[in-house]
C-alpha positions as CSV (number, residue, x, y, z in Angstrom):
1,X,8.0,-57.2,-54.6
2,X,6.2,-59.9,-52.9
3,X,8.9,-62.3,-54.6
4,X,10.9,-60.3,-53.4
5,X,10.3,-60.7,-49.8
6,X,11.0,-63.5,-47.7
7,X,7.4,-63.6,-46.0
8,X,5.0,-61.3,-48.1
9,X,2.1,-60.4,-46.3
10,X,-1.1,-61.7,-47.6
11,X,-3.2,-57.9,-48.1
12,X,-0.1,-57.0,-50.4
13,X,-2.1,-57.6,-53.7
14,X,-5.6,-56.0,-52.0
15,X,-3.6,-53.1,-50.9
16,X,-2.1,-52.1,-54.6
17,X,-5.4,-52.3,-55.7
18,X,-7.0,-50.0,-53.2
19,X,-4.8,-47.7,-53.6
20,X,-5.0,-48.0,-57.0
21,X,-8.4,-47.0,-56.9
22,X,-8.1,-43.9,-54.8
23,X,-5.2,-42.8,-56.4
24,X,-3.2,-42.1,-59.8
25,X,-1.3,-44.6,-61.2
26,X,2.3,-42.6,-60.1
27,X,1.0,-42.4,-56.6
28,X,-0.1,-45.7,-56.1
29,X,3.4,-47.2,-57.1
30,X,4.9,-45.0,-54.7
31,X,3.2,-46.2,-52.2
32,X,4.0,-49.5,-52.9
33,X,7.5,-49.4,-53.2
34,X,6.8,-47.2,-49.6
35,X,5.7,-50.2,-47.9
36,X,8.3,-52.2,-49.6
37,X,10.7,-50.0,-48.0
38,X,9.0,-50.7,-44.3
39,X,8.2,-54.1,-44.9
40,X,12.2,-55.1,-45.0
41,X,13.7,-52.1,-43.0
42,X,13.8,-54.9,-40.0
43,X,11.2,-53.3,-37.7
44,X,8.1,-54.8,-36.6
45,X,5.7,-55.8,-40.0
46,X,2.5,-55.8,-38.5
47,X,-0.6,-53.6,-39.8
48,X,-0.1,-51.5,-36.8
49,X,3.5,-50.8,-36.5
50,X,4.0,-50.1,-40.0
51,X,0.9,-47.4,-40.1
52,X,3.1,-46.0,-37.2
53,X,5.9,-46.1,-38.8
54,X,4.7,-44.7,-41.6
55,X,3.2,-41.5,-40.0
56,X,4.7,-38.3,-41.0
57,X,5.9,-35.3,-38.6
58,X,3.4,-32.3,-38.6
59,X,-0.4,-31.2,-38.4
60,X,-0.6,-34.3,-41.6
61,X,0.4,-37.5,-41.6
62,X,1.0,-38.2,-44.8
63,X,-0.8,-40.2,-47.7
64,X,0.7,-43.1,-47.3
65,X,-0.4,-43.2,-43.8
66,X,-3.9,-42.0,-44.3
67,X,-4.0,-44.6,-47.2
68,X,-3.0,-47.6,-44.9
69,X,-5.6,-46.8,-42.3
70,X,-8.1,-46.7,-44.4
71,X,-7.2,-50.3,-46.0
72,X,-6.4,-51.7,-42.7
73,X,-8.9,-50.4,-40.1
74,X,-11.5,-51.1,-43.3
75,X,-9.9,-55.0,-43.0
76,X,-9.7,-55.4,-39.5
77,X,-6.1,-55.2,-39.6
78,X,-5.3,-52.2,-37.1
79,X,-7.1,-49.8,-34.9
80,X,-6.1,-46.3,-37.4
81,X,-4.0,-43.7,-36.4
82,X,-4.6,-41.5,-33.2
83,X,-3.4,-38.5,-35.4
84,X,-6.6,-35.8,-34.3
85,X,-5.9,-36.6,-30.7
86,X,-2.4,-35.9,-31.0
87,X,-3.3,-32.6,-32.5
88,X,-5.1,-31.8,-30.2
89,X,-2.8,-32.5,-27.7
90,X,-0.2,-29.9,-29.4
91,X,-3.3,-27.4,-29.4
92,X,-3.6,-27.6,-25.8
93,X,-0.2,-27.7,-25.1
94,X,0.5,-24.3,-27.0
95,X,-2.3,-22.5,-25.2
96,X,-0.5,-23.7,-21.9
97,X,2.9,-22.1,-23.3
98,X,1.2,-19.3,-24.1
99,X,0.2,-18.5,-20.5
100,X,2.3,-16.5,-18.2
101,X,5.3,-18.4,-16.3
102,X,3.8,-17.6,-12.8
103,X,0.4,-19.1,-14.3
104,X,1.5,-21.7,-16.3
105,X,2.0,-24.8,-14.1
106,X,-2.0,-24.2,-12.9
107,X,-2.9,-24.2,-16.2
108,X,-0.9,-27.4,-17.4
109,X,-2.7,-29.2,-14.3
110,X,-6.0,-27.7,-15.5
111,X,-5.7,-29.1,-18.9
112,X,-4.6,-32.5,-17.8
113,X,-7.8,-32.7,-15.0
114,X,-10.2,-31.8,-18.7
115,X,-8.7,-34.7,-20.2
116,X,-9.0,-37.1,-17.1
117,X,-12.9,-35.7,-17.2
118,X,-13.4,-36.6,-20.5
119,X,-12.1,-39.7,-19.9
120,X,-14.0,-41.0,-17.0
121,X,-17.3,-39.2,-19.2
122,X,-16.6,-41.4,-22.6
123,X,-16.4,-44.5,-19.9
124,X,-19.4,-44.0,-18.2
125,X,-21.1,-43.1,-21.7
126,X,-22.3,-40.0,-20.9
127,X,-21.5,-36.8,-23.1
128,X,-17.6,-35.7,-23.6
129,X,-16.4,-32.6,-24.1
130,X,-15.1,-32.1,-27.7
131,X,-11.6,-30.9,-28.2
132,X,-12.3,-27.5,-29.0
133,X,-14.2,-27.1,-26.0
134,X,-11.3,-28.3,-23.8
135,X,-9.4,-25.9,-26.2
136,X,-11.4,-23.2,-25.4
137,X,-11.5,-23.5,-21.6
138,X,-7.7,-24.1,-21.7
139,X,-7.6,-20.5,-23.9
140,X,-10.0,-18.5,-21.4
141,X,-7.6,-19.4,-18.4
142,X,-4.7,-18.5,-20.5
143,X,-6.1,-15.2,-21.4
144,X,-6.9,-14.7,-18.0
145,X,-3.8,-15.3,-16.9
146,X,-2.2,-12.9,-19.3
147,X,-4.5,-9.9,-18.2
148,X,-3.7,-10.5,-14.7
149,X,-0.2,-10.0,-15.0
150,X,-0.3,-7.2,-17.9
151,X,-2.9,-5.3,-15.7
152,X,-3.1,-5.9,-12.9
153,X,0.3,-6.6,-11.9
154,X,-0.4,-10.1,-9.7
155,X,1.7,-13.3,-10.2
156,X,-0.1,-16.0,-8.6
157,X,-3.3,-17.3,-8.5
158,X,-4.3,-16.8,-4.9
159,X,-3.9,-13.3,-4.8
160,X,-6.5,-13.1,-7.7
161,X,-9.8,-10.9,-6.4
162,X,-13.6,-10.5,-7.2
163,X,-12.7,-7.3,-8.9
164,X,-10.0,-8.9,-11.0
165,X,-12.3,-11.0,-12.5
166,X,-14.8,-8.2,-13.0
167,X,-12.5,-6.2,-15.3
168,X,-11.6,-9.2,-17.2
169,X,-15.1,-9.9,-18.2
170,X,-15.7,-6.4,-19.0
171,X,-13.2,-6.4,-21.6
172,X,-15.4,-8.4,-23.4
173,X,-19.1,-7.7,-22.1
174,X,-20.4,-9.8,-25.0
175,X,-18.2,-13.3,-23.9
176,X,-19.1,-12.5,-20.1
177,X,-21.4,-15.7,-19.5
178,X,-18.9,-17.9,-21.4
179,X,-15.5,-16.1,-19.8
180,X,-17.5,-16.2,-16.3
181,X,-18.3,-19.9,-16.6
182,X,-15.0,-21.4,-17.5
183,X,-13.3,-19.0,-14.7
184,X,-15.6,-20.5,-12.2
185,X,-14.6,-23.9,-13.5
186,X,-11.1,-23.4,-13.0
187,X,-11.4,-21.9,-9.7
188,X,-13.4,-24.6,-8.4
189,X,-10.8,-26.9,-9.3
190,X,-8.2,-24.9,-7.8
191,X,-9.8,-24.7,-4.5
192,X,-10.0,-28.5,-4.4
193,X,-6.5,-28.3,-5.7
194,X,-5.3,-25.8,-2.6
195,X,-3.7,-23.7,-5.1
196,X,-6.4,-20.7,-3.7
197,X,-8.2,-20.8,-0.6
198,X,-11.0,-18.3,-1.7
199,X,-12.9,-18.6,-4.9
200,X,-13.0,-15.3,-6.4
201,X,-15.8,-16.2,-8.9
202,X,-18.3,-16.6,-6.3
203,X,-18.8,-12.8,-5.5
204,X,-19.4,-12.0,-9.0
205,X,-22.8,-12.0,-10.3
206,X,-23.3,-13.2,-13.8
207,X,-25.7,-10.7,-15.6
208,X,-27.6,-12.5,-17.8
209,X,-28.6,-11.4,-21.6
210,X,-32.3,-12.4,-22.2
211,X,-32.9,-13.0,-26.0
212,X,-31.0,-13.3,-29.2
213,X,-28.5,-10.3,-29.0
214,X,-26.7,-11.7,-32.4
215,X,-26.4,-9.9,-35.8
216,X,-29.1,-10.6,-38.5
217,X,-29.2,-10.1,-42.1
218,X,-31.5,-7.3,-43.5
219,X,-34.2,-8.0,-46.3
220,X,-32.1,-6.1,-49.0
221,X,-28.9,-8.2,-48.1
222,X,-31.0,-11.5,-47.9
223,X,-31.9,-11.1,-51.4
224,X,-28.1,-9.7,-52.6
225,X,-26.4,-13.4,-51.4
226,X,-30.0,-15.5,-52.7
227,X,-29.2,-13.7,-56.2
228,X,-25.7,-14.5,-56.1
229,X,-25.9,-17.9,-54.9
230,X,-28.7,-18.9,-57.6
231,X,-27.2,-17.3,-60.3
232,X,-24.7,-20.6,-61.3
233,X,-21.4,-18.3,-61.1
234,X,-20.3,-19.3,-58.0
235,X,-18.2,-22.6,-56.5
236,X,-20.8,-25.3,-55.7
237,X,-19.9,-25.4,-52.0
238,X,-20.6,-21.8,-52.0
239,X,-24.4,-22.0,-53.1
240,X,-25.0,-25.3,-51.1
241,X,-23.6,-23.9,-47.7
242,X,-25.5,-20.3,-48.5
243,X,-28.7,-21.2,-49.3
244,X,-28.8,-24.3,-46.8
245,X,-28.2,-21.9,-43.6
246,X,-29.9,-19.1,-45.8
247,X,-33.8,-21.0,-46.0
248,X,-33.0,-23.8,-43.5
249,X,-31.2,-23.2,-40.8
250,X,-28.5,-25.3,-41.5
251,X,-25.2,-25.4,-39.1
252,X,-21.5,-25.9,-40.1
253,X,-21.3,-29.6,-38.5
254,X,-24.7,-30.6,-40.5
255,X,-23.2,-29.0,-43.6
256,X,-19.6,-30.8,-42.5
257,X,-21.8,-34.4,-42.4
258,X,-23.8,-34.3,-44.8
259,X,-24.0,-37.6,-47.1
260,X,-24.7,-38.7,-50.4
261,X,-27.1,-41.1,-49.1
262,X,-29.0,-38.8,-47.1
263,X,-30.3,-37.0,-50.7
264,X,-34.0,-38.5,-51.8
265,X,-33.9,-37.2,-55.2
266,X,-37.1,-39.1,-55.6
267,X,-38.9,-37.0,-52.1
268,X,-36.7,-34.1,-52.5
269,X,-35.7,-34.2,-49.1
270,X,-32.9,-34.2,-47.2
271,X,-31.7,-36.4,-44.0
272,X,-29.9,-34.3,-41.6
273,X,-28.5,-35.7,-38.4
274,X,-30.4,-34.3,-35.2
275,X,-33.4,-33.5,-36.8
276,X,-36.2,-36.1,-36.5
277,X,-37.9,-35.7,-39.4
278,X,-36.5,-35.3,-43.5
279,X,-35.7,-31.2,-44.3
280,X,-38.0,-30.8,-47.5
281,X,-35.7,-29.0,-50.1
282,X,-37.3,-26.1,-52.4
283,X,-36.6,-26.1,-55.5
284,X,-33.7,-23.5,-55.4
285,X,-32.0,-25.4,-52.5
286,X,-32.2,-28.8,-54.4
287,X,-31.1,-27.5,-57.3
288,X,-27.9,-26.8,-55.0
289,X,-27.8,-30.1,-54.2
290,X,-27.6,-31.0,-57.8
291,X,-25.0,-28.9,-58.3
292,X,-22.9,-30.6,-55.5
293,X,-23.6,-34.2,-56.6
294,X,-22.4,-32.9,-60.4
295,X,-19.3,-31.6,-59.2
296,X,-18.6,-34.7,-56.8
297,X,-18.9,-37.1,-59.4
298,X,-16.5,-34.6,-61.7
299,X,-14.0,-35.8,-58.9
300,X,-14.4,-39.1,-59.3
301,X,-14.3,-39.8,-55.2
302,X,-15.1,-42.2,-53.3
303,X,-15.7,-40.1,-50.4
304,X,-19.1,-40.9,-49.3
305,X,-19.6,-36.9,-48.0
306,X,-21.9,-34.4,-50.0
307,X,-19.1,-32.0,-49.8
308,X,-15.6,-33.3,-51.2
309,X,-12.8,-30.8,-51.2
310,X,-9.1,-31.6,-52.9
311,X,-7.9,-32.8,-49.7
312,X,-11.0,-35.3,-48.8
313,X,-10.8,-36.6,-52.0
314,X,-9.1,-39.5,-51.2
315,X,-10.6,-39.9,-48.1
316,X,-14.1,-40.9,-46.1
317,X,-13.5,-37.9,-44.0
318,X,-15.6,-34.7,-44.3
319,X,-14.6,-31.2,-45.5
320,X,-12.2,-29.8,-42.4
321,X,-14.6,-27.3,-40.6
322,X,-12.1,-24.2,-41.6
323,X,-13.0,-25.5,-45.2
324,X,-16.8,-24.8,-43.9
325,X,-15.8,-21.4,-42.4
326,X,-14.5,-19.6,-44.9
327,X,-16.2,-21.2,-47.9
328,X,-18.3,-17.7,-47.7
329,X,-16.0,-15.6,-48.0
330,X,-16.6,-14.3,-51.3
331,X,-20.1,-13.7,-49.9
332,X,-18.9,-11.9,-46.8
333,X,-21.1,-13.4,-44.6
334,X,-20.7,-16.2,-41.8
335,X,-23.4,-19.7,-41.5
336,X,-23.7,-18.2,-38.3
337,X,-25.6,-15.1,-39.4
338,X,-27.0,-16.4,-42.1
339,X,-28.7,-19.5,-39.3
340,X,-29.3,-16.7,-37.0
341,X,-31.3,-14.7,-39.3
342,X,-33.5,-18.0,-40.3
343,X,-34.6,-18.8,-36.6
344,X,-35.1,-15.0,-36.0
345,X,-37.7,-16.1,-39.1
346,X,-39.0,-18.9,-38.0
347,X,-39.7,-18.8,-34.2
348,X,-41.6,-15.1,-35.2
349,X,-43.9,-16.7,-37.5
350,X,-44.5,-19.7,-36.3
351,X,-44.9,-21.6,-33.0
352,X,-41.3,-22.0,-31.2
353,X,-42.1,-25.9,-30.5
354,X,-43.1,-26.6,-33.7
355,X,-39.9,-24.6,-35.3
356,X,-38.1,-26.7,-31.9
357,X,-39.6,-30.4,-33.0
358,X,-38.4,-29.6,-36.6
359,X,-34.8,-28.4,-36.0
360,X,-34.4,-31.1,-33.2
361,X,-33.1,-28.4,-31.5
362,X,-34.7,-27.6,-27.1
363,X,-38.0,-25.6,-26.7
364,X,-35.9,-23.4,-24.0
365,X,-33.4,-22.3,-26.7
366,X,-35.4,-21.5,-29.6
367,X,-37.3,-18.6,-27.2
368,X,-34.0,-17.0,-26.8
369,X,-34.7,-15.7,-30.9
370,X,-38.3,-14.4,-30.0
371,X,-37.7,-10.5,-31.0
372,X,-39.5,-7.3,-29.5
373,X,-38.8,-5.4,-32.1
374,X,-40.5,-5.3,-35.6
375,X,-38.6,-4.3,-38.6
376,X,-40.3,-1.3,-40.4
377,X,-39.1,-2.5,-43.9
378,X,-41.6,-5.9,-43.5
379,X,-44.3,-3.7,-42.4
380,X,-47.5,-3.1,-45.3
381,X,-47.7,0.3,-45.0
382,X,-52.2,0.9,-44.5
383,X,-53.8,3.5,-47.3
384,X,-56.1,4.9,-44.9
């Protein structure tokens, strides 16, 4: 091939052999004879037009192109693919088409001022809003949106009232300081926006719900999942996620970025980004870890994540979080609870700062999982 070519590009030779590496044989020499292809269809040959070009339609795009990032942002060759922003972009916009006609053009102009926000926030260094959050804003207006016209029969935003808004939270009296906050949001921008003159949100009083009002595991289902997930017939990823929400309090995104490099085999501990100090593994959760390293290096990977799926095995990116979310299933049980049911644990018996100071998590939150009720089943029943 480079003979071939009139002007061969110098990273031709370094790029069969990455891919050679990451890859089986078949695949590799398709992907060389795909950027054959692009090097003489007569477009543009550099790094970044061909990654472009080489981008597939849809939610993936593609091998090849994942591939050729990797090579050339790894080289200095191109700045990588925008393809997560893009779908997020689609994600907003379906929540947008989802919304009511009347509503909809409000909505679009919403989602456009989030994304203008985040912008001016990444510039000025200070904290951006992730996607899904900006998703889920975009969804709550929707939704609100929707019950006003299936309701309450209205079909514009300035007739909306302080009693509107009042039976749209109470359709979900669990969601009301989340549904309340992004409606207040919205309407403030409206205001400034004169597409109301009167913010409806302002009359309605946001109840608040002191304490931890989740759902908790029971002792008796505590140890059904710790049996299962240390009795070696379940999937890796299964035990590792359990256990590590299960004893320490372990969240989907830590799980999601976890790294080989942050296991001391030697200490037994493990590095977990946003705590300030190592998590000290038991023996049961290291022997999780274990487990996870075995089956990692069973994949031959050079992933540099603790927990390599099928699809990240070509790849430096971590397990997808849906991978994380239902990787319980079998247990039927959520990281949430089992978290939930750790700092329930914890801040009882123990001191909330010091159970704050070893989670890296704020003081303020952890005294939201202080309980006022005792479970009888813990209790040591006195022979008196």
């Amino acid at each position: 091939m480079a003979t071939a070519l009139e002007d061969p590009p110098w990273w031709l030779g370094d790029f069969a052999e990455f891919a050679a590496d990451r890859h089986c044989m078949g695949r590799a020499c398709v992907m060389i004879t795909a950027v054959g292809a692009l090097l003489t269809d007569g477009e543009a040959a550099h790094p970044q037009a061909l990654l472009e070009r080489a981008r597939q339609p849809g939610r993936s795009a593609g091998a090849l192109a994942r591939t050729l990032e990797d090579f050339f942002v790894g080289h200095d060759l191109a700045f990588g693919l925008d393809q997560d922003a893009r779908l997020a972009a689609g994600r907003r916009q379906r929540r947008v088409d989802g919304t009511p006609e009347p509503f909809r053009p409000a909505v679009r102009l919403f989602g456009d001022h989030l994304v203008r926000c985040r912008e001016r926030a990444r510039r000025a260094g200070t904290h951006p809003r992730s996607d899904s959050t900006l998703e889920g804003h975009i969804a709550l207006v929707r939704d609100l949106a929707r019950f006003l016209v299936a309701e309450r029969a209205k079909a514009d935003w300035a007739t909306v009232q302080a009693d509107d808004i009042e039976s749209f939270l109470n359709a979900q009296p669990s969601n009301r300081r989340r549904r309340l906050g992004t409606a207040r949001q919205f309407f403030a921008w409206a205001r400034r926006q004169r597409i109301v003159l009167v913010d409806p949100t302002q009359a309605v009083a946001l109840t608040p719900h002191r304490g931890f009002t989740g759902r908790t595991l029971t002792i008796a289902e505590q140890r059904r999942l710790f049996r299962r997930w240390t009795g070696g017939s379940v999937h890796p990823h299964e035990a590792l996620a359990g256990l590590l929400a299960l004893l320490h309090a372990l969240t989907n995104a830590e799980l999601r970025g976890l790294h080989v490099a942050d296991v001391d085999v030697a200490r037994r501990t493990l590095r977990v980004e946003g705590r300030p100090h190592p998590v000290p593994l038991d023996p049961v959760s290291f022997a999780a870890v274990e487990a996870c390293l075995i089956h990692r290096a069973a994949l031959g990977t050079r992933n540099p994540h603790l927990i390599v799926t099928k699809i990240t095995k070509p790849r430096a990116t971590p397990a997808s979080p849906a991978y994380l979310t239902h990787v319980l299933d079998g247990a039927d049980v959520r990281t949430k609870t089992l978290r939930s049911t750790r700092l329930v644990d914890l801040v009882v018996s123990l001191d909330p700062k010091l159970v704050a100071e070893a989670l890296g998590m704020n003081a303020g939150g952890v005294l939201d999982y202080l309980a006022d009720h005792v479970d009888s089943g813990r209790l040591v029943e006195a022979n008196l």
